[in-house]
C-alpha positions in Angstrom: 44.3 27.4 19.9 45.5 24.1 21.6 42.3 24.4 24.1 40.1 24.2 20.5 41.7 21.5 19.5 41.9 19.3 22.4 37.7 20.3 22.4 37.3 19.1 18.9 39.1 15.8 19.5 36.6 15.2 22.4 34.2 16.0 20.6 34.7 13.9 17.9 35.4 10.8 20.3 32.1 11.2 22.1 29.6 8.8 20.7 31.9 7.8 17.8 30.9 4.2 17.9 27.4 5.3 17.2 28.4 6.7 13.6 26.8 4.5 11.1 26.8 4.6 6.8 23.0 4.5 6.4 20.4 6.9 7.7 17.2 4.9 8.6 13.9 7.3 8.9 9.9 6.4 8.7 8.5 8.6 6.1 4.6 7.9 6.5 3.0 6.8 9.9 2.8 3.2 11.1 -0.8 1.9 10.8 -3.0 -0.5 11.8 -5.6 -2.8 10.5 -7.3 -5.9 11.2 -7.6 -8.3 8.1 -10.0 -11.1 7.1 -7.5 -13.7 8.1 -8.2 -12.4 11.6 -4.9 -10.8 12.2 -4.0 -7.9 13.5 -1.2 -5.9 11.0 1.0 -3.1 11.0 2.4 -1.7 8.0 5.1 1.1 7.1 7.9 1.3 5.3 11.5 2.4 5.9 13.7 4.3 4.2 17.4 3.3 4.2 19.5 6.2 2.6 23.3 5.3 2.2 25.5 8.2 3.3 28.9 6.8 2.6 31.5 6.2 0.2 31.2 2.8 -0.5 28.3 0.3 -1.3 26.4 -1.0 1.6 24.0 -4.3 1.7 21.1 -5.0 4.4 21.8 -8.0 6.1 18.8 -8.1 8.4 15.8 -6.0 10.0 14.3 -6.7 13.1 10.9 -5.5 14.7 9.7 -5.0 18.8 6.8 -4.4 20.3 5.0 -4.9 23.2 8.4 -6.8 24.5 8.4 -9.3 21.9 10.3 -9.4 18.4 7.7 -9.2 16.0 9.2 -9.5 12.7 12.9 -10.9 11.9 14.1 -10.5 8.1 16.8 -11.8 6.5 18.6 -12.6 3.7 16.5 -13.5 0.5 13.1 -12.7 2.9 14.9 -8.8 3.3 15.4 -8.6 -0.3 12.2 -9.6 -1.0 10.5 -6.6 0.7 13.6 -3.9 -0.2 13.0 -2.2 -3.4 14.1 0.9 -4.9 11.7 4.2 -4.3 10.1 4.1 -7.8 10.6 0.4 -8.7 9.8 -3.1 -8.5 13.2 -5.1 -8.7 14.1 -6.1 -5.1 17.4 -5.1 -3.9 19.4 -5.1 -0.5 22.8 -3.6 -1.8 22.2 0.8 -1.9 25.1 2.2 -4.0 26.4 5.6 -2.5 23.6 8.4 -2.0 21.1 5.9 -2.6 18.0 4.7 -1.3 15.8 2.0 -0.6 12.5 1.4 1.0 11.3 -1.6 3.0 8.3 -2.9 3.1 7.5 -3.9 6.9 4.4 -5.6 7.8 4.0 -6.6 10.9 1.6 -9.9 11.6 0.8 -9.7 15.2 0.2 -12.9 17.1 -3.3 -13.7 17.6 -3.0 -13.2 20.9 -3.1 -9.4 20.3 -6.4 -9.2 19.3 -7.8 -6.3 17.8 -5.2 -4.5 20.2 -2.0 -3.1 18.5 1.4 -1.9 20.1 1.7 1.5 20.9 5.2 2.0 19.2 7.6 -0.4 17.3 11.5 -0.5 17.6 13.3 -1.3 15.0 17.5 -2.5 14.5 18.9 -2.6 11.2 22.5 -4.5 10.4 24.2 -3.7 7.7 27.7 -4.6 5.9 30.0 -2.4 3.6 33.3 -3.1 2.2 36.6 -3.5 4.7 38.6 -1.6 2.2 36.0 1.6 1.7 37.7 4.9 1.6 37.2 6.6 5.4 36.4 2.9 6.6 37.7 4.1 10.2 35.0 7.0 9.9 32.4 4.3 10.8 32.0 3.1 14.3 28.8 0.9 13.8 26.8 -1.4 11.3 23.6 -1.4 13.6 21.4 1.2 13.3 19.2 1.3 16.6 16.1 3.1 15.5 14.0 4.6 14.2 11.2 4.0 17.5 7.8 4.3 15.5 4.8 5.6 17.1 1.7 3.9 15.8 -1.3 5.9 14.8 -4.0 5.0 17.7 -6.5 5.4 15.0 -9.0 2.5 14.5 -10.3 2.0 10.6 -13.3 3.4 9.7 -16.1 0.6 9.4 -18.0 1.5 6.1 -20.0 -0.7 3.5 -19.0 -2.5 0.7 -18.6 -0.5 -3.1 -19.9 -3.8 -4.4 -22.3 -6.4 -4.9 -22.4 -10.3 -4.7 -19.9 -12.7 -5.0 -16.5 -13.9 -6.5 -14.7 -10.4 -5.8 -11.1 -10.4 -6.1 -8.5 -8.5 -4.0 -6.0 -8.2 -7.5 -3.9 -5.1 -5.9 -3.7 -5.0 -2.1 -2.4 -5.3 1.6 -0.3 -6.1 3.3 2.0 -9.0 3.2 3.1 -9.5 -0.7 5.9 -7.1 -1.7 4.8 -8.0 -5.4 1.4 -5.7 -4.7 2.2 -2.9 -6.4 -0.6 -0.7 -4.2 1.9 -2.2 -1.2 5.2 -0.6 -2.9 4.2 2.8 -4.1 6.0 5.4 -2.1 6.0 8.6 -3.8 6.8 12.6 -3.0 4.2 15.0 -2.9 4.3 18.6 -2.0 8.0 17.5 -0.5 7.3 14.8 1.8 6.7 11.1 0.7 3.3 9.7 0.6 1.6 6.3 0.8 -0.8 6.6 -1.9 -2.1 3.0 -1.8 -0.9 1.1 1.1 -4.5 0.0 2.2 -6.4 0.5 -1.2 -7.8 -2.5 -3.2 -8.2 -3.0 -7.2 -11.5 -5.2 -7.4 -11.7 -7.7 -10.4 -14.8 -10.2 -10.4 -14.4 -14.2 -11.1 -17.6 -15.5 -13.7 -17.7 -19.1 -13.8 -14.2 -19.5 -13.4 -12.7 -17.0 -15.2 -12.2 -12.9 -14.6 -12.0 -12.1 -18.8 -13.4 -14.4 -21.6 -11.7 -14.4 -25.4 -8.5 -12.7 -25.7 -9.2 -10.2 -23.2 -8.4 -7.1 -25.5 -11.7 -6.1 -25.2 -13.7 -4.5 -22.0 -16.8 -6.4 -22.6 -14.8 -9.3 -22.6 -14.7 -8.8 -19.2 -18.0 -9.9 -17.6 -18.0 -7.6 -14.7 -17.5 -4.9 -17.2 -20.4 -1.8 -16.3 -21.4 -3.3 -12.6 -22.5 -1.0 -10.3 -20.7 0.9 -7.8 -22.0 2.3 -4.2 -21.5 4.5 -1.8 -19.7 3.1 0.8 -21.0 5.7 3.5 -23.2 8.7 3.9 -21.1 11.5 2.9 -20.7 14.7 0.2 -19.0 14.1 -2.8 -16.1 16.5 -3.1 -14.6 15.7 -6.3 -16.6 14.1 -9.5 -14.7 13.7 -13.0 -17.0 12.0 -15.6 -15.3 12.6 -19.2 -12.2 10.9 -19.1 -11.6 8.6 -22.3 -12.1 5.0 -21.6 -8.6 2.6 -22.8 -8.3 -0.5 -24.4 -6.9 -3.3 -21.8 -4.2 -4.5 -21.7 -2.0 -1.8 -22.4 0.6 -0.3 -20.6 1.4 3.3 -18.7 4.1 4.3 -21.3 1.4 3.0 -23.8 -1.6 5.2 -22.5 -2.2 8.1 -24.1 -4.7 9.2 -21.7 -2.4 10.0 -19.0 -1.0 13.5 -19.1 -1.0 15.0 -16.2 -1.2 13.5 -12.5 -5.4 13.8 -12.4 -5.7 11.8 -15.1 -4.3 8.6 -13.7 -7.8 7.8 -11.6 -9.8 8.3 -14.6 -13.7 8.7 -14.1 -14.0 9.0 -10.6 -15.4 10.1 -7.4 -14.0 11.4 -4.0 -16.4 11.6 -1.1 -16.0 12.7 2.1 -17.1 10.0 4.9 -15.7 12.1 7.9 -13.5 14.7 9.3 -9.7 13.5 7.3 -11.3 10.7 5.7 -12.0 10.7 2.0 -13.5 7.1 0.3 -12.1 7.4 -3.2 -13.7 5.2 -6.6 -11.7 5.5 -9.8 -11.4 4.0 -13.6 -15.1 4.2 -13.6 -16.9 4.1 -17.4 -17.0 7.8 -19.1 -20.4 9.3 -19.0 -21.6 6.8 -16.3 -21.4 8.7 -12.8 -24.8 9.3 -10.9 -23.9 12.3 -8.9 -21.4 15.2 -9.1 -20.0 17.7 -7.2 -21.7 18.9 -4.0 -24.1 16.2 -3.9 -24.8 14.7 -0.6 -25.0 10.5 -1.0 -26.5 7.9 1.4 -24.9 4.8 1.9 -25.6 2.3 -0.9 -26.5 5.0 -3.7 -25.3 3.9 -7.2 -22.9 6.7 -8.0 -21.3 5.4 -11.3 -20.4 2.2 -13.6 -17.1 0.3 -13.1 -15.2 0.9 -16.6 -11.5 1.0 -17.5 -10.4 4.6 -17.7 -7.1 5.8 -16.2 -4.2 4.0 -15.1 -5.0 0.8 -15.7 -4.7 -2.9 -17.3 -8.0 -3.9 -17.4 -11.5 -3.1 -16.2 -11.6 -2.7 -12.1 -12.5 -0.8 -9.3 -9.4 1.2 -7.5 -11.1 1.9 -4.2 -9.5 3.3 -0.9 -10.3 5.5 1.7 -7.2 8.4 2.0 -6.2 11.5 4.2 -7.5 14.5 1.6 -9.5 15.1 -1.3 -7.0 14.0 -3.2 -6.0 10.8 -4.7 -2.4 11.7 -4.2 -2.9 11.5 -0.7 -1.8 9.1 2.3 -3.8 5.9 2.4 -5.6 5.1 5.6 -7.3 1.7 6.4 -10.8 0.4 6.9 -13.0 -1.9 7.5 -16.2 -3.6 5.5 -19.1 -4.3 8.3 -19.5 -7.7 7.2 -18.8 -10.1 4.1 -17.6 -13.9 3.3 -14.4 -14.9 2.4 -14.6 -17.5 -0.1 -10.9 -18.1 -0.3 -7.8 -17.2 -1.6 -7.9 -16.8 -5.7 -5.0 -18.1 -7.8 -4.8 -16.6 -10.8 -3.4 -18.1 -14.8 -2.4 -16.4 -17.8 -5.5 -17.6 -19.7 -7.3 -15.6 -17.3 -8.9 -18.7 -15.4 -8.9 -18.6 -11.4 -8.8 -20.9 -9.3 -10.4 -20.2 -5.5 -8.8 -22.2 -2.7 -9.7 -22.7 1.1 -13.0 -22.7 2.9 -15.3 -19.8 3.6 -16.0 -18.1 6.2 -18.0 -15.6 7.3 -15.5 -12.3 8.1 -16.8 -8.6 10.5 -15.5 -5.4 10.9 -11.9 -6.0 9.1 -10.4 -5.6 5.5 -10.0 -8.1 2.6 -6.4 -8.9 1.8 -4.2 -9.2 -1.2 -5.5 -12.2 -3.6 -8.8 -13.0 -1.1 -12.0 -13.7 -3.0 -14.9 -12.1 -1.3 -18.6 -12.2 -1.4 -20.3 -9.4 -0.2 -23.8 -11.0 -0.7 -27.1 -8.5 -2.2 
């Protein structure tokens, strides 16, 4: 009996100073993709679960690669991209058996290329109170880890949905925490899932403005019925065409519509582009698809109206490219072949916007959040 207990000692000495109060894990794989600003970006999240009896608070994150620290946050800049798993209110301080999730994305130097880092250390300090029950228990506030692997998977290169100019990037990636596509992070069959890391909500900008009137109505939206195309060849897989149009403006809690999880796309389409890669088109107008289930497409085809069905504020098109036939699936990135950015759009509350910046003419990467895009005839 004294043998076991002189074991058990040791073996609660070895690697005690590695004992920590958080539990830091990657739930989705790091990916990259190369946007129109001509940087090369990273994006995952972390999730921070606190394991101890006290409260805890992030005090800083930082990111390596490739021999070089990539990202540093900090302070306000950490709180900024910390937010509860189904909320938008940052927060760095995780009350007992809680949990956050961080929002890294990781701007490469230019330097890089359209080359990315192979994997991506991260090291995570943390504080909790002096006085915390079992204090002694914890031998570290640095969390070494997790290393991420990042997927060597390029974007697939596909064509634009739409047509002609003074398209808006209104729900995007990768560097603004207040995206809402950026924060969702959200179980499904068990394990968590990106949904809409890399998708894009499209609005369109008419002499200035991207709703006319009050904007309770969908025709006062000018861009209201354009057309929507087939970003690839492909087979559509999935094809829903009677959902009930909303009123904008509204809110989730206020949408009667939603009932179950496939009703938050609305009219939509799902078509597979290649082997794990599914382009996805949703809030589309009821009655207005072109094709339906089975159908082979070619790149271009008008398969549906843009309409305001589903989830959703006011008339867009929520288009992505995920993992499954599913839209509760994770998101991947991608690239249009070729298009202009026409600068970054600032939008007011009387629904005027205001494009800043000079063109330029953008290949092979992704539009980011709040760019305004022309993607010509």
């Amino acid at each position: 009996m004294l043998a076991a207990w002189l074991g058990l000692v040791a073996a609660g000495n070895v690697g005690a100073a590695q004992t920590t109060g958080v539990a830091v894990q990657v739930p989705t794989p790091a990916r990259a993709v190369y946007g129109a600003h001509g940087r090369e970006h990273i994006d995952y999240d972390l999730l921070t679960t606190n394991a101890f009896t006290a409260p805890v608070t992030l005090v800083s994150l930082q990111v390596r690669g490739a021999g070089k620290v990539l990202v540093t946050l900090r302070g306000k800049m950490l709180t900024a991209f910390t937010l509860p798993l189904f909320g938008a209110t940052p927060t760095a301080a995780l009350a007992p058996s809680s949990s956050v999730k961080t929002l890294v994305d990781v701007v490469l130097p230019r330097s890089f290329g359209r080359t990315w880092p192979k994997r991506l250390t991260n090291v995570l300090r943390y504080s909790l109170p002096s006085n915390a029950p079992v204090r002694a228990a914890i031998g570290s506030t640095v969390v070494h880890g997790p290393t991420i692997q990042v997927s060597p998977q390029p974007p697939i290169t596909i064509a634009s949905p739409l047509r002609g100019p003074g398209w808006i990037d209104a729900n995007g990636c990768c560097d603004d925490p207040t995206a809402s596509h950026r924060q969702t992070l959200l179980p499904t069959n068990g394990s968590y899932q990106t949904l809409e890391m890399f998708a894009i909500d499209w609005i369109r900008v008419v002499n200035g403005r991207f709703y006319t009137g009050d904007g309770t109505k969908r025709t006062d939206y000018p861009y209201y019925g354009t057309p929507i195309h087939a970003v690839a060849n492909g087979i559509v897989v999935s094809a829903i065409n009677n959902r009930p149009e909303v009123p904008p403006r509204i809110t989730t809690d206020q949408n009667k519509t939603l009932k179950t999880p496939d009703d938050f796309s609305g009219n939509s389409v799902i078509e597979r582009i290649a082997p794990g890669q599914y382009a996805t088109y949703a809030h589309m107008q009821t009655g207005s698809l072109r094709v339906k289930t089975g159908q082979r497409v070619h790149t271009g085809q008008i398969i549906g109206l843009l309409g305001n069905s589903g989830n959703t504020t006011f008339p867009h098109l929520h288009f992505g490219i995920v993992q499954r036939p599913s839209f509760w699936s994770n998101s991947l990135p991608f690239a249009f072949s070729s298009f202009t950015v026409q600068g970054t759009a600032i939008p007011a509350a009387d629904g005027t916007v205001t494009i800043t910046g000079r063109p330029r003419r953008v290949t092979q990467a992704e539009p980011l959040f709040a760019d305004a895009i022309n993607f010509g005839g």
